[in-house]
KEKE-3310 file (N, C-alpha, C; in steps of 0.2 Angstrom, whole numbers, plus 5000, padded with zeros to 4 digits):
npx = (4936:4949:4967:4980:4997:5013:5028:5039:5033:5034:5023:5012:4996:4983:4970:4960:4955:4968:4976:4993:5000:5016:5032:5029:5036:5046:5047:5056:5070:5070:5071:5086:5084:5086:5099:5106:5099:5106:5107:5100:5084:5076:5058:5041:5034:5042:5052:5069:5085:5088:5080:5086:5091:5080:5076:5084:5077:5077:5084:5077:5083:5091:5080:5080:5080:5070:5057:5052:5056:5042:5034:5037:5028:5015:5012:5004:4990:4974:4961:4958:4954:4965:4979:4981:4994:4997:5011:5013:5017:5022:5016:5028:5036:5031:5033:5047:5044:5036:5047:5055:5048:5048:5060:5062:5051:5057:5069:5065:5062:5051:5046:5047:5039:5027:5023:5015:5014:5007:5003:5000:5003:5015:5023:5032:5051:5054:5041:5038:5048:5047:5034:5037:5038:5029:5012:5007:5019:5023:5012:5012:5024:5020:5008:5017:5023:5037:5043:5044:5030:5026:5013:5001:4988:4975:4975:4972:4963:4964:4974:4981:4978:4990:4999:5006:5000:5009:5003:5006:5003:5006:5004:4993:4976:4964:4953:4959:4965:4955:4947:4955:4961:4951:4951:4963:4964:4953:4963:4973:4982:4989:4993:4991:5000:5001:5007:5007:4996:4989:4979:4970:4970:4964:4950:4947:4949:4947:4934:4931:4942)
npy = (4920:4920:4928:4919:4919:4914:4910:4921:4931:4939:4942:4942:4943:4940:4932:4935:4937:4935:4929:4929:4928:4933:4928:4931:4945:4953:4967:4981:4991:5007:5015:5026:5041:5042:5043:5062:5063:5059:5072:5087:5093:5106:5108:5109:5125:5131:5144:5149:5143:5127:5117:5109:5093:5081:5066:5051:5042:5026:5018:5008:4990:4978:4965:4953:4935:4923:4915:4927:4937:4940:4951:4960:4960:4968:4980:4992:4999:4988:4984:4970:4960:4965:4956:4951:4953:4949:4954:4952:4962:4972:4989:4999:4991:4991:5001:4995:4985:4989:4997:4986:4977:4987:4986:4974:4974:4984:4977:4966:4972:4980:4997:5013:5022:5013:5013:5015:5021:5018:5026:5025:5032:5039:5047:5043:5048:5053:5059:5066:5078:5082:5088:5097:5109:5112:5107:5109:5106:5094:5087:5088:5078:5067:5068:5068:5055:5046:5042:5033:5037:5042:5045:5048:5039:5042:5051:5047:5044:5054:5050:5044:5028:5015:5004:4994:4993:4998:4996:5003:4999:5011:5012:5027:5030:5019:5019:5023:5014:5005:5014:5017:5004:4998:5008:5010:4996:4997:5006:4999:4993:4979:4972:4971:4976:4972:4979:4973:4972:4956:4952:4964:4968:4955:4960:4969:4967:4954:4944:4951:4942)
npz = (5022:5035:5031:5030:5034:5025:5015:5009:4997:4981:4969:4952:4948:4938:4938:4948:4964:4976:4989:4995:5009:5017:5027:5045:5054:5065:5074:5068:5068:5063:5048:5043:5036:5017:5010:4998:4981:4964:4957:4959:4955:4948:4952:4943:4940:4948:4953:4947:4955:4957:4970:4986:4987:4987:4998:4993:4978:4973:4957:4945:4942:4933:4927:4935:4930:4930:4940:4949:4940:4933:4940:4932:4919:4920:4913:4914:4923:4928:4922:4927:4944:4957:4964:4979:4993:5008:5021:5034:5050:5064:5070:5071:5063:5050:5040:5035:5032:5019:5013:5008:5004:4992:4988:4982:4970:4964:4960:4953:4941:4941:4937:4943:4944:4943:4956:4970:4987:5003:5018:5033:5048:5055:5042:5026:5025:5010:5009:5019:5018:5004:5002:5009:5005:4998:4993:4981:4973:4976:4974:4960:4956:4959:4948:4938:4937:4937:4947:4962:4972:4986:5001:5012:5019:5020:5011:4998:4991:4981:4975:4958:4951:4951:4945:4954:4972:4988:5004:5020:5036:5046:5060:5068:5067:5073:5061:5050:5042:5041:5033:5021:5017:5008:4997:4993:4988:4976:4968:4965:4950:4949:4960:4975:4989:5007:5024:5039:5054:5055:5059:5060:5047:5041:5047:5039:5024:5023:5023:5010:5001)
capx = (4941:4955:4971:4985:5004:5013:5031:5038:5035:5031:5020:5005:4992:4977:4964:4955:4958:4969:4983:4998:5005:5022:5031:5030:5042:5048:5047:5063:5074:5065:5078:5088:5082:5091:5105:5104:5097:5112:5107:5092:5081:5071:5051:5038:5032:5047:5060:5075:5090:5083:5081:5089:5089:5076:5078:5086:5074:5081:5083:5075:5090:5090:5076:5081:5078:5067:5047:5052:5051:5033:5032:5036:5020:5009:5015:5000:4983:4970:4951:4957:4956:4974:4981:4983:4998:4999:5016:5014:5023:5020:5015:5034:5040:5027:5037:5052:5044:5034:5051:5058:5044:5048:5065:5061:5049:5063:5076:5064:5060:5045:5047:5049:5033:5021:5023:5011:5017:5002:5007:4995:5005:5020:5025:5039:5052:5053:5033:5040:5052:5044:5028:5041:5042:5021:5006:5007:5025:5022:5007:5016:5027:5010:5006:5023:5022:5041:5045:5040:5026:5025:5008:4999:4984:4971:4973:4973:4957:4967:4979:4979:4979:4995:4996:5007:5001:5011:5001:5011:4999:5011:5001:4988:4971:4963:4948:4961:4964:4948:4944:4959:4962:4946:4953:4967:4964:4953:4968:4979:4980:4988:4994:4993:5002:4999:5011:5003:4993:4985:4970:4968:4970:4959:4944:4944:4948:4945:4929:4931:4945)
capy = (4916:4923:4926:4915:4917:4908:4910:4926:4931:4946:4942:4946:4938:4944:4930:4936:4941:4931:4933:4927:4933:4935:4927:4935:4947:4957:4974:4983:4999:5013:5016:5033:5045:5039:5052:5064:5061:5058:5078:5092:5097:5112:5105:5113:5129:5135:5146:5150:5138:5120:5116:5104:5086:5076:5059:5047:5036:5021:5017:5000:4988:4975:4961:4944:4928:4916:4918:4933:4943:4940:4956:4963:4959:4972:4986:4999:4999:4985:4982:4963:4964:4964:4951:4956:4950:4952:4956:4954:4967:4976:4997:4998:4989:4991:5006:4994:4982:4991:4997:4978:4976:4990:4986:4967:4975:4987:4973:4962:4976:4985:5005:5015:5026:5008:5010:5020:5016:5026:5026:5026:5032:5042:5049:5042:5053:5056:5062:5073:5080:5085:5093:5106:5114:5116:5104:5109:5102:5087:5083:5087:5075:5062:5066:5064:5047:5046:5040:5030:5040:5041:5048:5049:5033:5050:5057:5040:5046:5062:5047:5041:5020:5013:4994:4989:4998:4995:5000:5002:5000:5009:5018:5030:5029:5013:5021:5025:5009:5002:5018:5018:5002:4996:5013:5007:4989:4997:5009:4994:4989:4969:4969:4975:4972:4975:4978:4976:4965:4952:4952:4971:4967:4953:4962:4973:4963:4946:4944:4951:4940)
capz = (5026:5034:5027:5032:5033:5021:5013:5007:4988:4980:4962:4952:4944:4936:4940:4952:4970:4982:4997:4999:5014:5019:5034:5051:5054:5071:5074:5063:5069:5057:5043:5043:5031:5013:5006:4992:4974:4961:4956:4960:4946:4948:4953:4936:4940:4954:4947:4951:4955:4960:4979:4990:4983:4991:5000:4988:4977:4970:4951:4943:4942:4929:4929:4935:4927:4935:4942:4953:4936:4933:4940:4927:4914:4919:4911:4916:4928:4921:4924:4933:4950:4959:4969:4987:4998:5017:5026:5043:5053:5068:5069:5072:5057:5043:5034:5035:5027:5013:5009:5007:4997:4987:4983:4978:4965:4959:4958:4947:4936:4941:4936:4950:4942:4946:4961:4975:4994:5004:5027:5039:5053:5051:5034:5024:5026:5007:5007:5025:5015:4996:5008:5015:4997:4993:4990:4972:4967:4979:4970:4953:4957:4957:4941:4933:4937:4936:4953:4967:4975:4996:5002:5017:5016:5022:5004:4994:4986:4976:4973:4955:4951:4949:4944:4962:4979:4995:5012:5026:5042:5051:5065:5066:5069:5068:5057:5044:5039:5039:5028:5016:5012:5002:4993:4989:4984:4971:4966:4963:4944:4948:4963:4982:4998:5014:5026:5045:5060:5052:5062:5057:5039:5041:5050:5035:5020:5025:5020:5001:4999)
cpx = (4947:4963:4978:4992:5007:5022:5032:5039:5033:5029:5013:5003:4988:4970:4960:4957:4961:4976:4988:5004:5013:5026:5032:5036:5041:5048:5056:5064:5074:5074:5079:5085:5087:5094:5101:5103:5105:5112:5099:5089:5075:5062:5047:5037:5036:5052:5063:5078:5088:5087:5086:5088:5085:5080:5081:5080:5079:5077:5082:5081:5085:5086:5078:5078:5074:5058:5047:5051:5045:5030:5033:5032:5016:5012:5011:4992:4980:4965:4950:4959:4961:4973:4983:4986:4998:5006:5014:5018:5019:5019:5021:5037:5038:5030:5042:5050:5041:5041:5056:5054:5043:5052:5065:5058:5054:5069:5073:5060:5055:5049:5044:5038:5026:5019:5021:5012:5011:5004:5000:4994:5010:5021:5031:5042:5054:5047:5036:5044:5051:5039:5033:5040:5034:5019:5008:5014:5025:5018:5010:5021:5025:5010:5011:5024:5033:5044:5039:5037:5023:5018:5006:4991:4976:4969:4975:4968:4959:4973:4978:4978:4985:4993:4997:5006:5001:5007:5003:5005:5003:5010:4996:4982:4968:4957:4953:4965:4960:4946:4947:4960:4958:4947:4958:4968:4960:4957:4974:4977:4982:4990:4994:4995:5003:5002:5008:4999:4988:4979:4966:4966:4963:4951:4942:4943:4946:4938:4926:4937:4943)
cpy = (4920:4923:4925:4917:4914:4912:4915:4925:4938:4943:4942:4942:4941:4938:4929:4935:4935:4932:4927:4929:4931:4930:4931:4938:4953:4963:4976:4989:5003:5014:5024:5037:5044:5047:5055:5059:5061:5069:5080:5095:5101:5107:5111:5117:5134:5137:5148:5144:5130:5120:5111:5098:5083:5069:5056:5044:5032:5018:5008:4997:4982:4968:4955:4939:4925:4918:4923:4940:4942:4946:4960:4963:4963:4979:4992:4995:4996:4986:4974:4967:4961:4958:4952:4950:4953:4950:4955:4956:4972:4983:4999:4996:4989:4993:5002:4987:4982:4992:4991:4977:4980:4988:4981:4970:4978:4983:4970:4967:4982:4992:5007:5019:5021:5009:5018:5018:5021:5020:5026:5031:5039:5044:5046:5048:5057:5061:5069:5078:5084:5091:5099:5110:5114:5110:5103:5106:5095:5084:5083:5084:5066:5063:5064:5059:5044:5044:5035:5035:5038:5045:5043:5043:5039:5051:5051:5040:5053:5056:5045:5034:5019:5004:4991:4997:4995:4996:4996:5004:5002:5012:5019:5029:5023:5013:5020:5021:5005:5008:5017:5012:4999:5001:5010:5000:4993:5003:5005:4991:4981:4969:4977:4973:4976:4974:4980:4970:4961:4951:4957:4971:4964:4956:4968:4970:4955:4944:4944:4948:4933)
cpz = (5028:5031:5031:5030:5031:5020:5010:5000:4986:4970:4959:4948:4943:4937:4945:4960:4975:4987:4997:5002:5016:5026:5040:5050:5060:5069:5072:5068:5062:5055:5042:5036:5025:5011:5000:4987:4969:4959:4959:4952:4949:4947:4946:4943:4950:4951:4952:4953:4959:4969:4983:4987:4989:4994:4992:4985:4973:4963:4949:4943:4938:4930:4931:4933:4933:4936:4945:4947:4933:4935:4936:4919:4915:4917:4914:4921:4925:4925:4929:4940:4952:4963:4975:4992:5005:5019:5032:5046:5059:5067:5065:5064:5050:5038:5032:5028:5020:5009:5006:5001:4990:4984:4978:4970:4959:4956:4954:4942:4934:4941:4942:4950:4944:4951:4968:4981:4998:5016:5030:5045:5050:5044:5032:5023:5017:5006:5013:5020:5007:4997:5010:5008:4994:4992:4982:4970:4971:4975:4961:4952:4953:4952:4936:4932:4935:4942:4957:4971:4982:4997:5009:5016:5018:5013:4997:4989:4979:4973:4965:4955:4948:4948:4951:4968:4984:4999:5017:5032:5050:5057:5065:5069:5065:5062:5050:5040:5037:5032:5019:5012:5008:4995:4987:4987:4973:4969:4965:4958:4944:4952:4971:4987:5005:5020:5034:5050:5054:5052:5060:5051:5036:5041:5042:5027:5018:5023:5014:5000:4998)
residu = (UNK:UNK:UNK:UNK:UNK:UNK:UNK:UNK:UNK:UNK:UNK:UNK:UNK:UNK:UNK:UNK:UNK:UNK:UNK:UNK:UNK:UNK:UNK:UNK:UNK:UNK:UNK:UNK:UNK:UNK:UNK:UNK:UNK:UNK:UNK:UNK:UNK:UNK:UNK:UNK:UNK:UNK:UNK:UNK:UNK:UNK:UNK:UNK:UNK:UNK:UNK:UNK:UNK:UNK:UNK:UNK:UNK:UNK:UNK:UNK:UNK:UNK:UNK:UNK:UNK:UNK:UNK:UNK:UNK:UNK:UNK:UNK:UNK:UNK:UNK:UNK:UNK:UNK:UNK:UNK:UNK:UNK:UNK:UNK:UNK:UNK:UNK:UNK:UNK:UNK:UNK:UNK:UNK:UNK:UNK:UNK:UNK:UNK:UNK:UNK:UNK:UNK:UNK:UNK:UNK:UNK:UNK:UNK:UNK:UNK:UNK:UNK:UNK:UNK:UNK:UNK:UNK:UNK:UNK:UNK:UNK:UNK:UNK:UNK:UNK:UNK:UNK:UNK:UNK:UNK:UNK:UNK:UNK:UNK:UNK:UNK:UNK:UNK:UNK:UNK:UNK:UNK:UNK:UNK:UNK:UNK:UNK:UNK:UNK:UNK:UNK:UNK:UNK:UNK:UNK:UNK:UNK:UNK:UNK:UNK:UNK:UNK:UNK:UNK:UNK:UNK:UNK:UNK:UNK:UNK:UNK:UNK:UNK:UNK:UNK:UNK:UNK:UNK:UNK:UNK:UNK:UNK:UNK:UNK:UNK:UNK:UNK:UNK:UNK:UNK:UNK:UNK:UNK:UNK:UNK:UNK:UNK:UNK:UNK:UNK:UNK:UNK:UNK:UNK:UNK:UNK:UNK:UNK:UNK)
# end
């Protein structure tokens, strides 16, 4: 059955796979590259005086009362399958909206380390930005599991499982959505959301939901 439009929410369940998508939303003006990090810290295995600070990421902020913290019960990647939410959002706005969807998580508690956001199209400009300095400290980033981790939905297979993965369908070739996200549905430990055409989403998960 395909999946329908509904009110926005962002929350996770573990009984078994269903969508509740998001409401429509217009094509966004792409958000300016965020500022420095509060400080630079030397990346493992670069010496010498630490580099540039990266884009900014944004630190968990204190959970809110009410149902919106619900996301915060899954502490780690489980064996139930996730819950999968559609965002509807054109090419244009997808990023903008994965990133809404990101903050929401971080405002009700989710750790920043939960959370995998994988692009289609473009590169977040944190992922543009880490890549200038080597493969190896990009991906040693990945393993530290200490941040919100941007990746390219191409290399979602090298990715590990996090409990929440955002995909941004934000471009790109239409193969590499069809390819990625049955990936990253199984790399999401309780929840995935899907930021992107509806019908696109559909044609690919629609069926297994």
């Amino acid at each position: 059955m395909p999946l329908t439009p509904e009110e926005p929410q962002i929350h996770e369940s573990a009984q078994g796979p269903r969508v509740t998508p998001a409401a429509s939303r217009t094509a966004q003006t792409p958000r300016p590259v965020p500022g420095p990090r509060p400080a630079a810290v030397p990346r493992p295995g670069r010496p010498g005086p630490a580099r540039p600070a990266p884009p900014a990421q944004r630190a968990p902020q204190a959970a809110t009362p009410g149902p919106a913290s619900a996301a915060t019960t899954a502490p780690s990647v489980s064996a139930a399958v996730p819950q999968i939410q559609l965002i509807p959002a054109s090419a244009e706005g997808a990023l903008d909206a994965a990133e809404e969807a990101v903050d929401l998580l971080l405002d009700t508690g989710r750790a920043p380390g939960d959370i995998l956001v994988l692009t289609t199209g473009d590169p977040h400009p944190w992922a543009a930005h880490e890549l200038s300095f080597g493969e190896a400290a990009y991906w040693a980033q990945h393993d530290a599991r200490d941040d919100v981790f941007y990746a390219d939905a191409v290399q979602v297979k090298r990715a590990a499982g996090r409990p929440v993965v955002v995909f941004a369908a934000n471009g790109g070739p239409v193969e590499a959505t069809a390819t990625a996200l049955p990936v990253a549905l199984a790399r999401a430990g309780a929840l995935l959301i899907v930021c992107g055409d509806p019908q696109q989403i559909n044609s690919v998960l629609g069926a297994g939901v």
